[in-house]
C-alpha positions in Angstrom: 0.0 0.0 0.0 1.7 3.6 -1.0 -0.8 5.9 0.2 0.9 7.3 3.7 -2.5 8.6 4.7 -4.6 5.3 4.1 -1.5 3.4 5.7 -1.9 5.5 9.4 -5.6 5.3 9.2 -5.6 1.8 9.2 -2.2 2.5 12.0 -4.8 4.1 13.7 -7.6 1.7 13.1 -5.3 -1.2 14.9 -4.4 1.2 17.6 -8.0 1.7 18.6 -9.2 -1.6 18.2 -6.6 -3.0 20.7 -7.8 0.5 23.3 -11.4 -1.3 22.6 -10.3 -5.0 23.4 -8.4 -3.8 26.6 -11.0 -1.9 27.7 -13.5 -4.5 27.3 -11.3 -7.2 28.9 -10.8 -4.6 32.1 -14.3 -4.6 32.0 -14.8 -8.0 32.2 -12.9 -8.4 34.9 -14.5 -5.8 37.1 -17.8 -7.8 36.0 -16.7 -10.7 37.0 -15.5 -9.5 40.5 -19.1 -7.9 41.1 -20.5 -11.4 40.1 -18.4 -13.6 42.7 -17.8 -10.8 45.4 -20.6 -9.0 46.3 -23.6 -11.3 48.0 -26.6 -11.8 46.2 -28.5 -9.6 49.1 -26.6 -6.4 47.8 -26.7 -6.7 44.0 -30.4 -4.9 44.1 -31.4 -1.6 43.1 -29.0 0.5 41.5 -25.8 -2.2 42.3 -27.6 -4.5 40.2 -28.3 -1.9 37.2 -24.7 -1.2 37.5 -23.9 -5.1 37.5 -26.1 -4.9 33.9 -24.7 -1.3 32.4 -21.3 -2.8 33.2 -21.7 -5.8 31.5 -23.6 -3.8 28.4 -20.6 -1.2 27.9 -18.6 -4.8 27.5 -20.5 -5.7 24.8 -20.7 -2.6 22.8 -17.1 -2.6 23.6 -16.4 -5.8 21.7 -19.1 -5.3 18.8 -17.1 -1.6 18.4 -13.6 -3.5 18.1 -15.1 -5.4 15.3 -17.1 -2.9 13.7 -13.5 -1.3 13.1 -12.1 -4.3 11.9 -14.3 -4.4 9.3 -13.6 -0.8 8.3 -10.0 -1.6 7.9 -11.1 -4.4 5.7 -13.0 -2.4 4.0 -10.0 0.2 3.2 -7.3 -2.2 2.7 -10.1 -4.0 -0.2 -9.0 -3.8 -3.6 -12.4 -1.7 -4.4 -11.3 1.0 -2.1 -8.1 1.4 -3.3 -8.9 1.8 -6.8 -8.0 4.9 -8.4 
């Protein structure tokens, strides 16, 4: 690929796809830790919307990471790149 500009887009593209994937893995995490820490009693109310909003922002997280994968398949494409 010769075209500098198209070549740190998709630099870019990468970059934030792996942000995306970390962040939803750290989110994860924290999920889980809610899940097996805090007693059934206490995940009511607002703990347990948080519990669901946490687990949400996960999977946006993951269907962003792939939504940009497919826009850097989209620009490396031999359509795209046609003059």
């Amino acid at each position: 690929m010769s075209n500098p500009f198209l070549e740190q887009a998709l630099q870019k593209i990468r970059q934030l796809r792996e942000d995306l994937r970390v962040a939803a893995a750290e989110l994860h995490l924290a999920h889980e830790a809610f899940q097996s820490h805090l007693p059934v009693a206490v995940r009511r109310g607002d703990v347990a919307w948080a519990i669901g909003q946490n687990a949400a922002v996960e999977h946006k997280l993951k269907q962003l990471a792939e939504e940009l994968e497919r826009v850097a398949e989209l620009l490396r494409s031999p359509h795209y790149l046609k003059p």
